[in-house]
N, C-alpha and C positions, 0 to 999 in steps of 0.2 A: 831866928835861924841860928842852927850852931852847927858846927862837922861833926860827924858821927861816922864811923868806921863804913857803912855803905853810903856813902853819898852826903847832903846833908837835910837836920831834922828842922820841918818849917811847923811852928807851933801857933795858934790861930785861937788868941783868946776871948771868949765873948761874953758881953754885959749880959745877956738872961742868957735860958738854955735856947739851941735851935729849935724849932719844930721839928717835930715828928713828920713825916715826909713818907712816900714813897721812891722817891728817888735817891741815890746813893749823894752822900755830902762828898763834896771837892773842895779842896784849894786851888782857887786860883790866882796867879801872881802877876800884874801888870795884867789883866784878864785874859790871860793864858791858864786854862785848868792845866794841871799837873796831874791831877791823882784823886785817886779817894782815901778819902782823911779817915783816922781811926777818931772815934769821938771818946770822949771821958764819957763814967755813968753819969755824968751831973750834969751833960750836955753841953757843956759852956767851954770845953779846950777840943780844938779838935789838931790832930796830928798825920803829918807825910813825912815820911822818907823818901827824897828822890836823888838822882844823881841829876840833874837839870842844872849847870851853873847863874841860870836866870834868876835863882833864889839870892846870889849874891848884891841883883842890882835891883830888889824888890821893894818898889814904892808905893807897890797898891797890894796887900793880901787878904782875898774876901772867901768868904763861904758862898758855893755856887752850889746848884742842885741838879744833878746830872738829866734830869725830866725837863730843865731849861732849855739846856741848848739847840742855839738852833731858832729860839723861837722871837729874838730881835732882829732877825731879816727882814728885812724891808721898812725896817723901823729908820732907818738910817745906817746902819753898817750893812757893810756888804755879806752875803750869804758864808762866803768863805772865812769868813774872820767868827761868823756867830757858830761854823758850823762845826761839832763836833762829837765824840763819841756818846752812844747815848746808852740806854739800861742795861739794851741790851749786849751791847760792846761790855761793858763792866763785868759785867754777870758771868760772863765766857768762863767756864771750869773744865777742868780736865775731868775726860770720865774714868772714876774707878772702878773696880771690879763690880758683879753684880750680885748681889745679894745673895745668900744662899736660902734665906727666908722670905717668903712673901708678905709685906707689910700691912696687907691688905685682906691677908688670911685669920679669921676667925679665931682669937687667941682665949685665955683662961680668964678674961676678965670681962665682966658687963659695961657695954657702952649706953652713957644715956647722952640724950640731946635734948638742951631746951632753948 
């Protein structure tokens, strides 16, 4: 962890690369997710900026897989503690304008599929 002008950068180094995944990588700190982590190409650092001051007293920082949560309820923790945002929460984008061209419209190049 170090200060960085928004908040601070929680850096999350790992012995092989993560898996490839469908679901968005997190850091999580004392198992509390924070965020989704930018990953290096090489799979193996992954990176948050947050402003959380809970990264100051952090004794445990794992990589969580946002397709998780949620799903150690009833295993022994309580609902509320496993329970958190999930693809779809992440994925929320603002919508832009809408195209002027149709992407789907029949363009100057031949499609093949195999």
């Amino acid at each position: 962890m170090r200060p960085v002008a928004s908040g601070y950068q929680l850096t999350l180094r790992l012995d092989a690369p993560a898996p490839m995944r469908a679901s968005l990588p997190l850091l999580a700190v004392n198992g509390v997710p924070l965020g989704v982590a930018k990953q290096s190409p090489d799979q193996r650092t992954l990176t948050l900026i947050t402003t959380n001051p809970a990264v100051l007293k952090a004794h445990d920082v794992r990589l969580i897989w946002s397709g998780d949560l949620g799903k150690e309820a009833g295993k022994g923790q309580e609902r509320s503690q496993a329970a958190g945002p999930t693809d779809a929460d992440w994925l929320k984008a603002r919508r832009g304008p809408e195209l002027t061209d149709d992407p789907g419209a029949v363009g100057k190049y031949q499609v093949e599929t195999s």
